[in-house]
Backbone bond lengths (Angstrom), bond angles and torsions (degrees), N, CA, C in turn:
res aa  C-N    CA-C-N  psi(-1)  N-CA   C-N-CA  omega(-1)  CA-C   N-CA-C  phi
1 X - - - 1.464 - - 1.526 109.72 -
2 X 1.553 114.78 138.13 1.507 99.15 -165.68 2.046 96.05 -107.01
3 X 0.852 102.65 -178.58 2.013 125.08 175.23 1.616 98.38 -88.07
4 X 1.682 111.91 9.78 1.585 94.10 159.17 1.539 128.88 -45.49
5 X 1.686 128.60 137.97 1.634 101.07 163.99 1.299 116.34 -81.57
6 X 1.294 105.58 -178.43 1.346 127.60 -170.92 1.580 104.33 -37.33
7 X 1.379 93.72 -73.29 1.287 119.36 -155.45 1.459 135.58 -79.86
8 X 1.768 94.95 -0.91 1.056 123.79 155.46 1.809 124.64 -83.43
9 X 1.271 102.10 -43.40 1.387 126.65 170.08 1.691 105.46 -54.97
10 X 1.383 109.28 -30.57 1.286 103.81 167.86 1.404 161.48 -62.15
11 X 1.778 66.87 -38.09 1.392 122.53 168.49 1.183 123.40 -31.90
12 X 1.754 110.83 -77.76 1.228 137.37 144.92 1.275 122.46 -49.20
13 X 1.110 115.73 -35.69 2.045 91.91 165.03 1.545 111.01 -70.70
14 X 1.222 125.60 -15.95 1.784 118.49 -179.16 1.727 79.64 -85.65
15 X 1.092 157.08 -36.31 1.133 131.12 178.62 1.334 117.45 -87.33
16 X 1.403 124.76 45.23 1.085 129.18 179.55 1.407 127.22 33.57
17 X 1.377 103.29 55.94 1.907 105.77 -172.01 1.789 105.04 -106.35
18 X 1.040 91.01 96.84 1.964 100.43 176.94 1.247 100.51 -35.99
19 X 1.186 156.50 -64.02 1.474 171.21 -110.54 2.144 82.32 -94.01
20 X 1.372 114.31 -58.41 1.246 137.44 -150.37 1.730 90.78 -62.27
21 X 1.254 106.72 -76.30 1.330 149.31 -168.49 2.297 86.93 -45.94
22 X 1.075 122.18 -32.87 1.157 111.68 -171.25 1.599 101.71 -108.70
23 X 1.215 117.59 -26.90 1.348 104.13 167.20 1.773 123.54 -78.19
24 X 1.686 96.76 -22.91 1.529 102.45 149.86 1.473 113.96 -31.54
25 X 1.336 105.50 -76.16 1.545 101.77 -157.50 1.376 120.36 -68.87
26 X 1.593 107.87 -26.09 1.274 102.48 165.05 0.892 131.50 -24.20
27 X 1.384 107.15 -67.85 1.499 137.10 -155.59 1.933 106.85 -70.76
28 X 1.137 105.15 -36.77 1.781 115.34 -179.26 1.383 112.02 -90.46
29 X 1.695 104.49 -50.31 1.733 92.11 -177.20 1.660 130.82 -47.55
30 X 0.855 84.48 -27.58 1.905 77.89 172.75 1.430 116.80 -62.44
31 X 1.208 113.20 -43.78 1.735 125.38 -163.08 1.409 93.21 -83.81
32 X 1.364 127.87 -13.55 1.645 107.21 -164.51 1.528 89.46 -113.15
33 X 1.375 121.75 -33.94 1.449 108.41 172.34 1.726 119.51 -56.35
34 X 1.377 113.18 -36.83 1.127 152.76 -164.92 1.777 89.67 -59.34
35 X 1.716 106.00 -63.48 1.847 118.57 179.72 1.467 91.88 -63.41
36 X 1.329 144.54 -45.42 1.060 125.75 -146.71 1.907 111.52 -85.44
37 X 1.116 85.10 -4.55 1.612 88.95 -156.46 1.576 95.25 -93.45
38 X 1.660 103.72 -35.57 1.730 90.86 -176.58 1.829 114.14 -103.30
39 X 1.509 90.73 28.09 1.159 91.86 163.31 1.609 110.00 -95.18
40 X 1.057 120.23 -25.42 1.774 133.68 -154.54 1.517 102.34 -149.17
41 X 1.734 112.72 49.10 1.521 90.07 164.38 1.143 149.71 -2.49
42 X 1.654 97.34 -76.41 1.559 113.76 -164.39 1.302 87.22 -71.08
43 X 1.288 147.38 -12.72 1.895 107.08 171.17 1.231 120.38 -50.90
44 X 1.444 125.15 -169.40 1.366 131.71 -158.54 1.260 97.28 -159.80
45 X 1.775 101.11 119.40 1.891 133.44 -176.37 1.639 84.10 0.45
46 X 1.661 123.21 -67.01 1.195 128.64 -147.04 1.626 115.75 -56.30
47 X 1.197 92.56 -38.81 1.707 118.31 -171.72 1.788 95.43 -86.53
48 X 0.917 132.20 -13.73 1.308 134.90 179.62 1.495 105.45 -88.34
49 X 1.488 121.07 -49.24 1.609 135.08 165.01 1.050 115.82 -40.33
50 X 1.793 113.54 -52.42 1.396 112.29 -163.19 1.855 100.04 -77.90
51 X 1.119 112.93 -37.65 1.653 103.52 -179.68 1.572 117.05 -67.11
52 X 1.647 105.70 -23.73 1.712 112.51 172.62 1.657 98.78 -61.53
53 X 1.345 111.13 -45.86 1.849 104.68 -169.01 1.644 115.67 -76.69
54 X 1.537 96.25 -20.43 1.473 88.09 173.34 1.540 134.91 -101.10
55 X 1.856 98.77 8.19 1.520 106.27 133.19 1.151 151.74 -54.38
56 X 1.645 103.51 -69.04 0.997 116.93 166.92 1.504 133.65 -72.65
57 X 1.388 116.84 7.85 1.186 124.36 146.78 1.319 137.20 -109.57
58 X 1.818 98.26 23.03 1.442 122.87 158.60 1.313 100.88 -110.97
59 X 1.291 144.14 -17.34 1.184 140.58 161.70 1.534 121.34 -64.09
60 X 1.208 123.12 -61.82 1.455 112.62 145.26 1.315 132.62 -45.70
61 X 0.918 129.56 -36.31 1.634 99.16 161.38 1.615 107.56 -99.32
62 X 1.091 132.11 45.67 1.474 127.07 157.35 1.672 104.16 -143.45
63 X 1.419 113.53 35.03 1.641 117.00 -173.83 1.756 82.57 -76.76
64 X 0.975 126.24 -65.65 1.117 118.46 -156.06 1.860 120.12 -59.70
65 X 1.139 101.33 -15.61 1.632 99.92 179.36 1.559 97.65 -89.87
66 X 1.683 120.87 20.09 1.600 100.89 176.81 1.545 95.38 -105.87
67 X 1.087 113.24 128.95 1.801 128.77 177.20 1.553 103.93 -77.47
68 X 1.643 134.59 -44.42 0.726 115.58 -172.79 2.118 102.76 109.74
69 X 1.105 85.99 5.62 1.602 98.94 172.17 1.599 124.60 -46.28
70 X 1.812 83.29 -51.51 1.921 97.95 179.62 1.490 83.77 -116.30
71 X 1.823 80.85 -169.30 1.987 101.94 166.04 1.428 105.82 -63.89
72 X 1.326 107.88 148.25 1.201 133.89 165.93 1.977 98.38 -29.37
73 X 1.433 88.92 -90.36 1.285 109.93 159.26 1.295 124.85 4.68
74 X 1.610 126.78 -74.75 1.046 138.00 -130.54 1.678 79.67 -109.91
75 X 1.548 122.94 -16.35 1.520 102.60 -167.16 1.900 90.25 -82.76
76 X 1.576 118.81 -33.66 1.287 123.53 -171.36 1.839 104.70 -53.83
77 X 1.806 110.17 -36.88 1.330 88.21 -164.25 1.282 119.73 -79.67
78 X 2.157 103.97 -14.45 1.281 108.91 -178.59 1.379 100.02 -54.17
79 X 1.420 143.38 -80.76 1.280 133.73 164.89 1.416 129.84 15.18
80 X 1.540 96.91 -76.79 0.938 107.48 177.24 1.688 126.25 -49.99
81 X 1.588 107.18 -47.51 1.540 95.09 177.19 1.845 112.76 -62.45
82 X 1.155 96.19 -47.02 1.572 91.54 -178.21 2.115 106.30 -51.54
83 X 1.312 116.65 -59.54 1.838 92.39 171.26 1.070 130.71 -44.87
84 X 1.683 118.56 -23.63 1.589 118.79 -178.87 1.667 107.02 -83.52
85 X 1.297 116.59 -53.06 1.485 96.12 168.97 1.359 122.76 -55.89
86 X 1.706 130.88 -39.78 1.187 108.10 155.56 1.281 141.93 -11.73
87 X 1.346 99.84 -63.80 1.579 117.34 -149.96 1.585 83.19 -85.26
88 X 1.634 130.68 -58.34 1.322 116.86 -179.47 1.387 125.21 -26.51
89 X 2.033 108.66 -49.81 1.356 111.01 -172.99 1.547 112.17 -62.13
90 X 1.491 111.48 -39.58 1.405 113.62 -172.89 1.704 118.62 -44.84
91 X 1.988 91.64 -45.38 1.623 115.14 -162.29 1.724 89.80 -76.02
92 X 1.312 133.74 -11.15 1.343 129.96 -173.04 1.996 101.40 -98.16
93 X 1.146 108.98 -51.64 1.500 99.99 170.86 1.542 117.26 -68.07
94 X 1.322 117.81 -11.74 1.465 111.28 -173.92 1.639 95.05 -91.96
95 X 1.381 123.89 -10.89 1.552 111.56 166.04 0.980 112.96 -67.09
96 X 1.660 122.68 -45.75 1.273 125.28 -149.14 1.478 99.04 -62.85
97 X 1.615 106.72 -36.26 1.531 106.44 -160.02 1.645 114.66 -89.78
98 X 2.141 99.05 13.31 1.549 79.93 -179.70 1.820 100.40 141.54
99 X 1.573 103.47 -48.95 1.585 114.35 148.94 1.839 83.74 96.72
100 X 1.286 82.62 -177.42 1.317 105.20 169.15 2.023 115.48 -122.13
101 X 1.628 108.27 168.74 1.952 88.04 172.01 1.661 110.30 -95.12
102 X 1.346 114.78 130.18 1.129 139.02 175.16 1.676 109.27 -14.22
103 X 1.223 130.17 133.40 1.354 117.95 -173.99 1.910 99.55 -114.29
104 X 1.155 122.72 136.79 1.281 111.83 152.26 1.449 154.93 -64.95
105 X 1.357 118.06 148.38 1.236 112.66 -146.90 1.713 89.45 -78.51
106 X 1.706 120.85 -35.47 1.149 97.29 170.54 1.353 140.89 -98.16
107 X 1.248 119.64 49.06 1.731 138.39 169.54 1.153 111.80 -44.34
108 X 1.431 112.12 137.04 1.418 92.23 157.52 1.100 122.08 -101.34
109 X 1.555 99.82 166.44 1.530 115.04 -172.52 1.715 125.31 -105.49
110 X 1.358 116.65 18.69 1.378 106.37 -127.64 1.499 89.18 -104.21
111 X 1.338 133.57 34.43 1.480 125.06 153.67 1.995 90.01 -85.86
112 X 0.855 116.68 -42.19 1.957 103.85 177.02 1.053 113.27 -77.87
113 X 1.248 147.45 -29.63 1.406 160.95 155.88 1.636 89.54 91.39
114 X 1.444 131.00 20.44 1.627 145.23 166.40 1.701 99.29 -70.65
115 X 1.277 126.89 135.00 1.305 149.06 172.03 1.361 118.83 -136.36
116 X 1.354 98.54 145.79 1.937 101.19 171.48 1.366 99.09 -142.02
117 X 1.211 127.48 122.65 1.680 148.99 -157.36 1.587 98.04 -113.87
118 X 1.080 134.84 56.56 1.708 123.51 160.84 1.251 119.45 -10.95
119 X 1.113 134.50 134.41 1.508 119.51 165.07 1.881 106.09 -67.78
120 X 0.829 113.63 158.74 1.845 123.80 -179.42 1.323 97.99 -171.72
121 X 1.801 98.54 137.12 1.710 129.74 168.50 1.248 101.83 -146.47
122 X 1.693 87.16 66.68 1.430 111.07 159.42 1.569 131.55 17.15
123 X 1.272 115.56 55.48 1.335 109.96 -176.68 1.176 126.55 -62.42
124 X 0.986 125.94 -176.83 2.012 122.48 176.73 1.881 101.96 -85.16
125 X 0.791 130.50 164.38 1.372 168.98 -134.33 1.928 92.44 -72.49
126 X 1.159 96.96 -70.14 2.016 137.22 -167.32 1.813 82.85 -78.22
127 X 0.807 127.66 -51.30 1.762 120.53 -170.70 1.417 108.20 -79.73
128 X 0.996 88.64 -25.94 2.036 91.44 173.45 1.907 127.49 -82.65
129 X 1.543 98.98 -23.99 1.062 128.90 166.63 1.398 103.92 -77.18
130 X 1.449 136.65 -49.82 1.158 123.12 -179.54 1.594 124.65 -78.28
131 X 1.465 103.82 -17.87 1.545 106.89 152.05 1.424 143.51 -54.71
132 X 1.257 81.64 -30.96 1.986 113.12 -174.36 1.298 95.49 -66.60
133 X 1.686 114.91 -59.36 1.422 90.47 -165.20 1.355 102.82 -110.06
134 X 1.369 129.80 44.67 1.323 116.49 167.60 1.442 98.58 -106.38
135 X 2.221 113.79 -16.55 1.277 103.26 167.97 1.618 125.95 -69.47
136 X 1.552 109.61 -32.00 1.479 123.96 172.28 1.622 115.81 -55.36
137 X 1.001 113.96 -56.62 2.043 121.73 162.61 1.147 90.51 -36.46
138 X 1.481 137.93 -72.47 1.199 140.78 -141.25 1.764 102.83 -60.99
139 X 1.507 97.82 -53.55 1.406 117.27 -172.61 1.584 116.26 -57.91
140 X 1.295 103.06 -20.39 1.312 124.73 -179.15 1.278 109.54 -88.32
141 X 0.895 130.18 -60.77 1.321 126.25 -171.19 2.074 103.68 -72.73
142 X 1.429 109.79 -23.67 1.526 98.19 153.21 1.680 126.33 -53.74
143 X 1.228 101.07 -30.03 1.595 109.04 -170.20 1.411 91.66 -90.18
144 X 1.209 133.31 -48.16 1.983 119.31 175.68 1.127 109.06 -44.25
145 X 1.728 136.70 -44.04 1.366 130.01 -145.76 1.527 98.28 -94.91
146 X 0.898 129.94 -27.12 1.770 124.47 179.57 1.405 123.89 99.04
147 X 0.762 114.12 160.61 1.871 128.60 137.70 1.796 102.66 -43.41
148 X 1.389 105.15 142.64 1.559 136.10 -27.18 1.960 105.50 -78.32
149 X 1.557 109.67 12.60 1.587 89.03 178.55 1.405 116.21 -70.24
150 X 1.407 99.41 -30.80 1.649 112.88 -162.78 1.824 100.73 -56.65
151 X 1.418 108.73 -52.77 1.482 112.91 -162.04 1.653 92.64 -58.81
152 X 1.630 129.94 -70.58 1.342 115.42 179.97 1.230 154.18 -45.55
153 X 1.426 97.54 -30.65 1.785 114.92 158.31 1.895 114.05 -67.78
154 X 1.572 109.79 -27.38 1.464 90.39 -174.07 1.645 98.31 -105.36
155 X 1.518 117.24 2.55 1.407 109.82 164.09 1.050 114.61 -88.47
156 X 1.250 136.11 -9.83 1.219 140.12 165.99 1.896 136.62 -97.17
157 X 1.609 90.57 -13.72 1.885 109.00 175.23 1.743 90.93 -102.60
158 X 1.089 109.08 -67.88 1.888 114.51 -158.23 1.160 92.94 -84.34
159 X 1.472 146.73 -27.68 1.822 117.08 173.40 1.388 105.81 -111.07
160 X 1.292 128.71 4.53 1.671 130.33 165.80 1.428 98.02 65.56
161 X 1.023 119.45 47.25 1.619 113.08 149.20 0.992 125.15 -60.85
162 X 1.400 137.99 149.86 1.278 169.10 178.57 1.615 96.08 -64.54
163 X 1.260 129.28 159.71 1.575 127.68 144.44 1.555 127.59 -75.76
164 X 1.280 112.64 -4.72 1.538 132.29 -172.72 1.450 83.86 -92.03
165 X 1.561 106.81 -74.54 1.872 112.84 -170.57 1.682 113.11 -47.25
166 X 1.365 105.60 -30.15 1.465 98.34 176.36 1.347 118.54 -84.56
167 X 1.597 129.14 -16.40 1.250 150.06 168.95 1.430 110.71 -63.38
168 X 1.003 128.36 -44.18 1.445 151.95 172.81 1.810 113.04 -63.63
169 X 1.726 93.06 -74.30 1.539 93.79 174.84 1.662 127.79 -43.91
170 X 1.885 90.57 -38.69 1.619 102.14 -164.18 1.362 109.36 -91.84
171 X 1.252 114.29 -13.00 1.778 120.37 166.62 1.676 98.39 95.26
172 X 1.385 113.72 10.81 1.903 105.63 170.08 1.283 105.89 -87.61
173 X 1.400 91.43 -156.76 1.567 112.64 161.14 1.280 113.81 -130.44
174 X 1.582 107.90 161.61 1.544 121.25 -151.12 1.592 90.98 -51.62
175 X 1.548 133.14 -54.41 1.365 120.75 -149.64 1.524 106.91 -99.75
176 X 1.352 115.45 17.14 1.486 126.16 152.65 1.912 121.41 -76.73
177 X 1.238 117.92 -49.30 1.425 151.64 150.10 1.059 90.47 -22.82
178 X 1.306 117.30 -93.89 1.632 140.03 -165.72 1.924 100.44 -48.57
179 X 1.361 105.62 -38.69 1.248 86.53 -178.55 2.093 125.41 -88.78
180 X 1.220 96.35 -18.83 1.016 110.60 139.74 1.445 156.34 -93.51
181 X 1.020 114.09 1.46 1.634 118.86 139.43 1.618 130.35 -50.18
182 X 1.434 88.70 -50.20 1.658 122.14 172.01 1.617 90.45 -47.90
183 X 0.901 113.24 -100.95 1.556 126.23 -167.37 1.579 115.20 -37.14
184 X 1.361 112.85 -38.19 2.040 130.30 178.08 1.564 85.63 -65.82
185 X 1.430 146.67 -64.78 1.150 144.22 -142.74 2.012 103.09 -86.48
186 X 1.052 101.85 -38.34 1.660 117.90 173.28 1.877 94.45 -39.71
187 X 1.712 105.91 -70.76 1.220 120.97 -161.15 1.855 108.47 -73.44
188 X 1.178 96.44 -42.82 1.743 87.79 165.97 1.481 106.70 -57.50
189 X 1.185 127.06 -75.32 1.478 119.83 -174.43 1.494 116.15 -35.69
190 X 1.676 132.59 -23.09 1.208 102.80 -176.25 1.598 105.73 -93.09
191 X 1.893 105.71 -22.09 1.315 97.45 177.41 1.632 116.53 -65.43
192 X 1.123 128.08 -61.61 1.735 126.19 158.54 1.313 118.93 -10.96
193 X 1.474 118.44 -66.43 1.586 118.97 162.46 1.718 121.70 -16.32
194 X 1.489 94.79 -75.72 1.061 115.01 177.73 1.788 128.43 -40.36
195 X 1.572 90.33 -58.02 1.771 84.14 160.15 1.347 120.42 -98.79
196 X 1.422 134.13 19.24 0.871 115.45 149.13 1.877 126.83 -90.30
197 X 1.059 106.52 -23.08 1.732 126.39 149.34 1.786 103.82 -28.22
198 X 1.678 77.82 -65.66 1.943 88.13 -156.07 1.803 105.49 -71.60
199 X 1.676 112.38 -13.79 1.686 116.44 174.87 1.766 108.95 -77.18
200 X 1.107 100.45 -39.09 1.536 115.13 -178.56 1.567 99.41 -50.74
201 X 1.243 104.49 -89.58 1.540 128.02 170.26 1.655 121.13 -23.27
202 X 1.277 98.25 -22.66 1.641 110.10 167.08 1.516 125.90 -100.23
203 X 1.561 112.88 -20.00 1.388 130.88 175.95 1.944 101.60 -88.92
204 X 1.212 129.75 -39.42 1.031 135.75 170.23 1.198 115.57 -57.70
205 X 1.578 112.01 -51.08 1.491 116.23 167.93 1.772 130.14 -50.19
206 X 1.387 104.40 -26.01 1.607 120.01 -175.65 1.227 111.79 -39.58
C-alpha cells in the first residue's frame, strides 16, 4: 500500500487506472467490512462480502458524483449503511418466504481471497451466547427507533465518525448533531431498557 493521498488516488481511479482502483480497496475494505459487520452481527463472512462488493461496486460507478464535500470515507460508509440494510431486508423477507441454510462465519473464501477477521477474546461458550443476543436486542431496538436517529448513532458508534464528519455528511451543524445525538441516544436507551427488562424477565422465567 503506498502514502499516495486520497485525492490523488482518486484521481486515477476517474482515469480508470486498475493499479488505483485496487489500492482503493485496499485501503477501505477493512473499515467497511469492519462497519458492516457490527452493524449486523449475525451475518456471515459471506453475507458480509456480498454487502462489501455491493459497495464498492456502487462506488465505482458513482466515483464521479463524489465532490469531495465530506471524507472520502464517510461518503463510502454512507453507502455502505444503506447496502447493509438492504441486504438485511432482503435476508429478512427471504425468511419469511422459507429462508435460506445458515452459512458459516468460518467458510472459506479463498476463490476472492476477501476476508473479515472479527476481533475475538475468546470468551467461554455461555458468554458468547450472551453477547449474541445482547448484540441482537441492541440491533433491535436500532430498528424500533427509526430514521433519522438510527442513521446518526450508527454513523457515529459503528463507523466512528467525527461530529464535524457527521455535520458535513448530514448537512447540519456541529451543535445541531451534538444536539441530536443527545436526544437519538436518550430514546434508544429507553427503548433497549425495555427489551432488555422484557429478555431478562423471559430467561428468568425458563
Amino acid at each position: 500500500m503506498t502514502n499516495e493521498s486520497e485525492p490523488a488516488l482518486l484521481a486515477r481511479c476517474r482515469q480508470g487506472d486498475p493499479a488505483a482502483w485496487e489500492e482503493l480497496l485496499d485501503r477501505h475494505y477493512p473499515a467497511v467490512a469492519g462497519f458492516v459487520f457490527q452493524l449486523a452481527p449475525d451475518l456471515s463472512r459471506e453475507d458480509v462480502e456480498e454487502v462489501c462488493q455491493e459497495v464498492f461496486v456502487t462506488v465505482v460507478r458513482s466515483l464521479e458524483s463524489f465532490r469531495g464535500a465530506s471524507a472520502f470515507q464517510t461518503w463510502v460508509c454512507r453507502i455502505a449503511l444503506n447496502k447493509a440494510r438492504d441486504f438485511l431486508e432482503r435476508a429478512r423477507a427471504a425468511k419469511r418466504g422459507g429462508g435460506r441454510p445458515p452459512l458459516s462465519l468460518d467458510a472459506d473464501r479463498s476463490e476472492t481471497g476477501l476476508a473479515v477477521d472479527p476481533p475475538s477474546g475468546a470468551p467461554a461458550p455461555d458468554e458468547t451466547l450472551a453477547r449474541q443476543e445482547d448484540a441482537a436486542l441492541l440491533h433491535e431496538a436500532l430498528i424500533r427507533l427509526g430514521d433519522p436517529c438510527r442513521e446518526i448513532i450508527e454513523l457515529r458508534y459503528f463507523a466512528d465518525l467525527s461530529y464535524e464528519e457527521l455535520a458535513t455528511s448530514l448537512c447540519l451543524n456541529v451543535k445541531t448533531v451534538s444536539s441530536r445525538l443527545s436526544k437519538c441516544l436518550d430514546k434508544l436507551e429507553d427503548i433497549a431498557r425495555d427489551l432488555f427488562q422484557r429478555e431478562t424477565t423471559g430467561r428468568l422465567s425458563v
